[in-house]
KEPATI-259334 format. One line per 8 residues: for each residue z, y, x of N, C-alpha, C, CB. Coordinates in steps of 0.1 Angstrom, whole numbers. Each point is the difference from the previous one (the first is absolute). Glycine has a CB too. Example, Ala and Ser with C-alpha at 12.3 -4.5 7.8 and 13.67 -1.06 7.14 Angstrom:
2
78:-57:132:0:12:-9:0:12:9:12:-12:-19 ~ -19:23:15:0:11:9:8:11:-8:-22:-6:12
***
This chain:
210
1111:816:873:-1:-3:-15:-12:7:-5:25:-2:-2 ~ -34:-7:-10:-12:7:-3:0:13:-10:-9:-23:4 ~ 3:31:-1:1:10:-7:4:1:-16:-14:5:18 ~ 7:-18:-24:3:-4:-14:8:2:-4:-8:-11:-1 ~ 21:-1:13:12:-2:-1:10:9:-2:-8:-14:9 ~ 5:24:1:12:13:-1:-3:6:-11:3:5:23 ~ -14:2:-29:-6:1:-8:7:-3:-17:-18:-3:22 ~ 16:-13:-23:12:-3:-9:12:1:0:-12:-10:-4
18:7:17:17:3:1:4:12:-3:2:-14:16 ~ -12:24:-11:4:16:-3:10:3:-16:-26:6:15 ~ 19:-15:-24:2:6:-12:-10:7:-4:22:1:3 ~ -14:5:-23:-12:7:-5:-3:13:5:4:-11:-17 ~ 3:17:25:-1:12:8:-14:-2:6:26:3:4 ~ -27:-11:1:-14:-5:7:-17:5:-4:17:-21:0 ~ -11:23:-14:-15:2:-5:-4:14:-1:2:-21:-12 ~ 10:31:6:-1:12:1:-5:3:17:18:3:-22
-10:-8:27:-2:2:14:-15:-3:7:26:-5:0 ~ -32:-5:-7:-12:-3:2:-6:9:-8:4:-22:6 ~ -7:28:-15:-9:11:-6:2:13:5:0:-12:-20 ~ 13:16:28:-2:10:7:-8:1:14:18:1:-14 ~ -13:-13:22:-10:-1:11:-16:-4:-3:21:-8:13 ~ -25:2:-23:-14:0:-2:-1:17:-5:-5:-30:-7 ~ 9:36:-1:-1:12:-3:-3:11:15:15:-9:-22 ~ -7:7:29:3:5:11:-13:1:13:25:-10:-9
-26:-5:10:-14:-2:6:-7:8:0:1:-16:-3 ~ -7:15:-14:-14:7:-6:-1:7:3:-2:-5:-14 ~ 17:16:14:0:15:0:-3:2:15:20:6:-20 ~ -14:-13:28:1:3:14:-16:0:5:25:-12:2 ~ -31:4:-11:-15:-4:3:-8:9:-2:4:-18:-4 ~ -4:25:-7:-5:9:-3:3:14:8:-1:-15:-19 ~ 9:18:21:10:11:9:-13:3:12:31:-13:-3 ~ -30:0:7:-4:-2:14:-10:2:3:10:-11:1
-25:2:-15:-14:6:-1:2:16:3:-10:-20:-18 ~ 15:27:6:-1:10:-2:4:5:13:2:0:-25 ~ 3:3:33:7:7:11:-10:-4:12:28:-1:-10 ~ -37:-12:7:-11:-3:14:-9:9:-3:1:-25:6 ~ -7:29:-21:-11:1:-1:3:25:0:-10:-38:-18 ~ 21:40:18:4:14:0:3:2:14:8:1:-24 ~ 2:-11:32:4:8:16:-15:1:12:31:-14:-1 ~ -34:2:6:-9:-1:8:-13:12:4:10:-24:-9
-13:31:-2:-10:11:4:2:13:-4:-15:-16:-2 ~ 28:15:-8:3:14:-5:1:11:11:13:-12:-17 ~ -7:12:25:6:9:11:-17:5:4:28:-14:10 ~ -36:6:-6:-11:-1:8:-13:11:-9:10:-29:12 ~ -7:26:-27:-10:4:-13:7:14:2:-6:-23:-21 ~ 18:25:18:2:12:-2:-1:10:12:12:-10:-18 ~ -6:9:24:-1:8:13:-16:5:7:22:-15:3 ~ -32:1:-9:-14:7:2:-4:8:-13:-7:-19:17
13:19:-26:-4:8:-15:3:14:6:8:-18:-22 ~ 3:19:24:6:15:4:-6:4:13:23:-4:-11 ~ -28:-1:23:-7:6:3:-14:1:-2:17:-2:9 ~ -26:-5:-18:-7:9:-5:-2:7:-12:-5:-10:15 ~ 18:12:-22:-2:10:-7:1:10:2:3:-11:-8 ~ 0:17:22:4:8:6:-11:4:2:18:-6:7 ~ -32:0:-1:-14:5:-3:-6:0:-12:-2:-7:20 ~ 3:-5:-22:-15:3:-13:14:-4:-15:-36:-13:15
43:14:-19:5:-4:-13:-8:-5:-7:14:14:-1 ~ -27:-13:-5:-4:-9:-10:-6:-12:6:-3:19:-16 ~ 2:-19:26:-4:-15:4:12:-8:2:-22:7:12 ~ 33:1:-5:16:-12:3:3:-1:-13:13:8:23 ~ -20:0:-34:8:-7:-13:-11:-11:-4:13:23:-11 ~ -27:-21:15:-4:-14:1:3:-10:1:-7:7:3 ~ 10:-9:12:2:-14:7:21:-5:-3:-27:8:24 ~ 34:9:-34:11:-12:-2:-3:-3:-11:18:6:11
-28:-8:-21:-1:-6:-16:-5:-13:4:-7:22:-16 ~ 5:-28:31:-5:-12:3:14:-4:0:-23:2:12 ~ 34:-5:-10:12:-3:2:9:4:-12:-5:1:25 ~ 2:-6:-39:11:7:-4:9:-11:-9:-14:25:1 ~ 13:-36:9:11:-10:1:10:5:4:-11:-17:5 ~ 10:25:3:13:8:9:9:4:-10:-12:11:19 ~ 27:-7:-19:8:7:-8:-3:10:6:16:-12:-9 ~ -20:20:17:3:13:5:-12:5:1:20:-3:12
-29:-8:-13:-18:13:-2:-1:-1:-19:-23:-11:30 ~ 30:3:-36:-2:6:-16:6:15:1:5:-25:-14 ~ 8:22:19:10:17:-4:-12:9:7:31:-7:4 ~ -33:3:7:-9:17:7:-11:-1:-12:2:-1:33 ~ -11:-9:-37:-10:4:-10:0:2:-14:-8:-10:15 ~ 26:11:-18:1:4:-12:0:19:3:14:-26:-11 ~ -10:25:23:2:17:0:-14:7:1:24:-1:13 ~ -36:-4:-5:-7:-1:11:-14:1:-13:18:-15:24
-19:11:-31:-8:-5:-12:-2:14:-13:11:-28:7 ~ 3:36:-4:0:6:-13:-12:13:6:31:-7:-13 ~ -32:20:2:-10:7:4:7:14:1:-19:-15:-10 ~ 17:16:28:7:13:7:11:0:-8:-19:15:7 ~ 27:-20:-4:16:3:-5:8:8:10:1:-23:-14 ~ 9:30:5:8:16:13:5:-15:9:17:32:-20 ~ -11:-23:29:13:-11:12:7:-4:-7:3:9:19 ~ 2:-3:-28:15:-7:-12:-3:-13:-10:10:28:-4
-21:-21:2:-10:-10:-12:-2:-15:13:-20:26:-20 ~ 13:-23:30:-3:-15:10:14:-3:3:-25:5:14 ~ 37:3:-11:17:-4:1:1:-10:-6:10:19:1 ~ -7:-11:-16:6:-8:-10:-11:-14:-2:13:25:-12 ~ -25:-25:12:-8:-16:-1:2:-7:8:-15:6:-8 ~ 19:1:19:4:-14:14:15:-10:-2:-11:19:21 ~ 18:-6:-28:13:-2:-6:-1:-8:-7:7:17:1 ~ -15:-16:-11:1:-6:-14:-5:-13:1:-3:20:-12
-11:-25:24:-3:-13:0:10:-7:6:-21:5:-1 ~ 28:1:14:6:-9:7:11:-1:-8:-9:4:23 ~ 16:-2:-33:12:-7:-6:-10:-5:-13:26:16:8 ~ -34:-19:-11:-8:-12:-4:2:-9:8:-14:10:-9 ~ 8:-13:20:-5:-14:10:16:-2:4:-30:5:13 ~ 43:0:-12:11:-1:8:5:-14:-10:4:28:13 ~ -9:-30:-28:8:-13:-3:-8:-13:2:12:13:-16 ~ -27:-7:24:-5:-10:0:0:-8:15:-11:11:-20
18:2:27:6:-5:15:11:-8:-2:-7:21:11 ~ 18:-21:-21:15:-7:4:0:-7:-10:14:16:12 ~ -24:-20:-15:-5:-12:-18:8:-10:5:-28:2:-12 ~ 36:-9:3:10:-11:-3:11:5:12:-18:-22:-11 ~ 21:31:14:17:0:8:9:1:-8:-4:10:18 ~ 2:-7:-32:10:-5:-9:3:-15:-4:-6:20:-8 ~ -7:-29:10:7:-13:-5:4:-6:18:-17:-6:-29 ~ 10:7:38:5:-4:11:19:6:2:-32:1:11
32:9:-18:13:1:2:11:-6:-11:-10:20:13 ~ 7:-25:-23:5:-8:-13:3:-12:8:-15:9:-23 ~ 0:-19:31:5:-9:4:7:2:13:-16:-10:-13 ~ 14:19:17:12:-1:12:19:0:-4:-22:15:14 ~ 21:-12:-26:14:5:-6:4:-9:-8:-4:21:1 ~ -8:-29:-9:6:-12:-11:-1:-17:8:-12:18:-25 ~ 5:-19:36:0:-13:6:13:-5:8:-24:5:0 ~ 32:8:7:11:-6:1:9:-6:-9:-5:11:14
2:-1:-23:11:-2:-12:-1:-11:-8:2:23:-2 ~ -17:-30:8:-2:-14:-11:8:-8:9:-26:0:-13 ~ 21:-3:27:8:-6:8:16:2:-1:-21:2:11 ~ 26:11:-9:16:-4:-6:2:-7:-14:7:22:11 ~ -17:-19:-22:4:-7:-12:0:-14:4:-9:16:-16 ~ -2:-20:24:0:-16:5:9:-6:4:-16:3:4 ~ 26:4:7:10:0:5:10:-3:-10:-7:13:16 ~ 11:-6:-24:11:1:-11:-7:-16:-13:6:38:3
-12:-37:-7:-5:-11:-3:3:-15:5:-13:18:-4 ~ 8:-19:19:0:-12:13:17:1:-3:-25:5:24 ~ 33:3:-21:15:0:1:7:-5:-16:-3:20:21 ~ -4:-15:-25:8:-5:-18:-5:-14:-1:-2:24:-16 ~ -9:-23:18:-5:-25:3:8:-6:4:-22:-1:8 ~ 28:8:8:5:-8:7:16:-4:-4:-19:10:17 ~ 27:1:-23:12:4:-3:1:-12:-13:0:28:9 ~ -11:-26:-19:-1:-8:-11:0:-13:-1:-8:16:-4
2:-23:15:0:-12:8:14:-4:7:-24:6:5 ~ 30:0:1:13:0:8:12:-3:-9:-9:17:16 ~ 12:-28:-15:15:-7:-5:10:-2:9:-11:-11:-15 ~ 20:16:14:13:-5:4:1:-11:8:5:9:-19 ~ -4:-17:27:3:-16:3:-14:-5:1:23:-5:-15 ~ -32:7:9:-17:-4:3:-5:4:12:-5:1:-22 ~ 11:3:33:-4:10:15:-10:-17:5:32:23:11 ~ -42:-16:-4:-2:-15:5:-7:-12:-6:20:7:8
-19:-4:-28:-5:-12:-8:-16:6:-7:30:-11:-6 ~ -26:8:-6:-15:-4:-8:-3:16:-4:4:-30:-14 ~ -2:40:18:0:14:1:-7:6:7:17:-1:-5 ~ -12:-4:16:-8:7:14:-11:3:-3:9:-11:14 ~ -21:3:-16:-14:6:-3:-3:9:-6:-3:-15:1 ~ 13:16:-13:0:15:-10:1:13:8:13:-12:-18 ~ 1:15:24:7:8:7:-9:5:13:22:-12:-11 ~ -32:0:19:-8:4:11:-11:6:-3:8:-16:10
-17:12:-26:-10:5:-5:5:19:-6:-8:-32:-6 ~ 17:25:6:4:23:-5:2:5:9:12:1:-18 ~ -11:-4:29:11:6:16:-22:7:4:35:-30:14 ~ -45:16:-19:-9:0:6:-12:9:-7:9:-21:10 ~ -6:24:-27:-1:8:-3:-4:13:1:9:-16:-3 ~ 7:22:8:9:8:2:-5:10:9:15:-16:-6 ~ -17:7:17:-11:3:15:-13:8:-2:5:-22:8 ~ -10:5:-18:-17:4:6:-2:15:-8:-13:-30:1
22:27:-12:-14:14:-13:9:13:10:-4:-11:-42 ~ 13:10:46:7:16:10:-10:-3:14:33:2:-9 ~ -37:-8:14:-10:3:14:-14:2:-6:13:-16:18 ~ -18:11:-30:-9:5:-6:-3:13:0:4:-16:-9 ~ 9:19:-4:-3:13:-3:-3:13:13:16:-11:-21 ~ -9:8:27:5:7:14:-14:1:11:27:-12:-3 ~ -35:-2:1:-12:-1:6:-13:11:-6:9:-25:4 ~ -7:21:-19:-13:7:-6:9:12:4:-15:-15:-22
21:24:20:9:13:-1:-5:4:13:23:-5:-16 ~ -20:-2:26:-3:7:17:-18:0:4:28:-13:11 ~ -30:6:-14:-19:-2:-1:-5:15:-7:0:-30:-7 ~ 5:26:-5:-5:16:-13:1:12:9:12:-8:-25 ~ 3:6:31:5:15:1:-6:3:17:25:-1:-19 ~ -35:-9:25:-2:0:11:-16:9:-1:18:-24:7 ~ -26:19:-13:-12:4:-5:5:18:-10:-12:-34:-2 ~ 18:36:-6:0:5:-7:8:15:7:-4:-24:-17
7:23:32:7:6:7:-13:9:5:21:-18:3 ~ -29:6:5:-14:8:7:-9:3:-12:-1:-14:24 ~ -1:11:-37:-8:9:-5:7:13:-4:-14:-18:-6 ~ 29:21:3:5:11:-3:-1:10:17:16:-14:-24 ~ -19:7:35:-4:11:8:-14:1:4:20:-2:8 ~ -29:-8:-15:-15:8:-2:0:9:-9:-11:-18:5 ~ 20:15:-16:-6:13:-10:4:14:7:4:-14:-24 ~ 10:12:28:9:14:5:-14:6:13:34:-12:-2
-37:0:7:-12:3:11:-9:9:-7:0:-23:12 ~ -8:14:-20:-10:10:-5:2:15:-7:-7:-21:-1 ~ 16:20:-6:5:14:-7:-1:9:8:14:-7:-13 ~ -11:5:30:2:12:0:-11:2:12:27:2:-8 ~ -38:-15:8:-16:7:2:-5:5:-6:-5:-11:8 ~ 9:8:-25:-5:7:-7:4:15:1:-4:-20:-11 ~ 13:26:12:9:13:3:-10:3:10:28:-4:-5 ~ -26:-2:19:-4:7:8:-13:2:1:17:-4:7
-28:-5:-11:-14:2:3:-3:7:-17:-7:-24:23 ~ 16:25:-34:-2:12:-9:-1:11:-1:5:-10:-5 ~ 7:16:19:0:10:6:-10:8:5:16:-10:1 ~ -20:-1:6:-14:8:11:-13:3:-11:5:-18:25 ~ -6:7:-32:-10:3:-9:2:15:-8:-3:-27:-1 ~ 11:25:-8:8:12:-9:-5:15:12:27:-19:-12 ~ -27:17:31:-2:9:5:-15:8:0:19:-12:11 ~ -20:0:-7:-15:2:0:-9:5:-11:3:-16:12
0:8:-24:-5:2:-9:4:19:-6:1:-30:-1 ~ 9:36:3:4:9:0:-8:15:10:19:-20:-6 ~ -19:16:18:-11:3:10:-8:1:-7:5:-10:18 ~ -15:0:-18:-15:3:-4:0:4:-12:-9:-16:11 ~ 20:17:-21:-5:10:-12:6:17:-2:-2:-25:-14 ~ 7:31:31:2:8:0:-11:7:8:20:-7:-6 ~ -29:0:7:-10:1:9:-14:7:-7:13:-22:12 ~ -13:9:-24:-9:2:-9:-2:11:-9:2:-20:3
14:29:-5:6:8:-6:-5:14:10:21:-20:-11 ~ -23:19:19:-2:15:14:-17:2:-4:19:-9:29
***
């Protein structure tokens, strides 16, 4: 059957349901840029930052101000940037940026999770709807007659906008699953390669201090 078709049989459920999956897309689309253009070199940028800041610091703070697409080379250069700040003072800035960038890591898992929660529920309204058509249609002694069409169109109803809903709902929540474990991913590179830095950085200004 063409997609049109089911499309209109669904009911008006259909359309909500259709502004959530175009909604959905977008988001997913966007998700996705964002997450090609942050995983693929991060690991690789940072890990050579820290070791050479380990030698020369003001040049590894160089070459991370070339990258600061990164979420995790902003946080180090918000700390990294200020002038001679104690260990608590570079703490608390690493702190302070990284729960900045953390809503910009898990942006829209609030509406990915709306539609995961309200698309079934359009689809059951569809259902309940498809079933009140069909019931409304249904006479007594008419089994079989000039009814039928009514009664099959709500049965068909009934169906489509509940496999709908259920479709966009498992899709959403399929995407919206793996970016809630990139973010968890990243958080806690950020933790752990914050760590090292926070060390280092500590190091060399006890150093400077002798």
């Amino acid at each position: 059957m063409p997609l049109a078709n089911l499309f209109s049989l669904g009911g008006v459920v259909m359309w909500p349901l259709l502004g959530f999956s175009l909604l959905g897309v977008a988001l997913i689309l966007e998700r996705l840029r964002f997450w090609w253009q942050v995983l693929p070199n991060q690991d690789q940028v940072v890990r050579e930052f820290l070791a050479a800041y380990k030698r020369n610091p003001l040049a590894a703070l160089t070459k991370l101000q070339k990258h600061e697409n990164l979420p995790i080379a902003r946080i180090f250069l918000a700390a990294l940037e200020l002038e001679n700040p104690h260990p608590e003072e570079f703490r608390l800035a690493l702190e302070t940026a990284a729960q900045a960038e953390l809503p910009l890591l898990k942006r829209f898992n609030t509406v990915f999770e709306t539609i995961i929660s309200v698309a079934p529920l359009l689809g059951l309204l569809g259902t309940i709807l498809g079933l009140i058509a069909s019931f409304a249609a249904l006479k007594i002694g008419d089994v079989g007659g000039s009814k039928t069409t009514d009664v099959t169109a709500g049965i068909s109803e009934a169906l489509i906008s509940t496999a709908a809903g259920l479709v966009v709902a498992m899709i959403t929540l399929l995407f919206a699953n793996s970016f809630r474990g990139l973010y968890q991913r990243q958080r806690a590179l950020i933790q752990e390669y914050g760590g090292q830095l926070e060390l280092l950085y500590r190091r060399h200004y006890e150093q400077s201090r002798i």
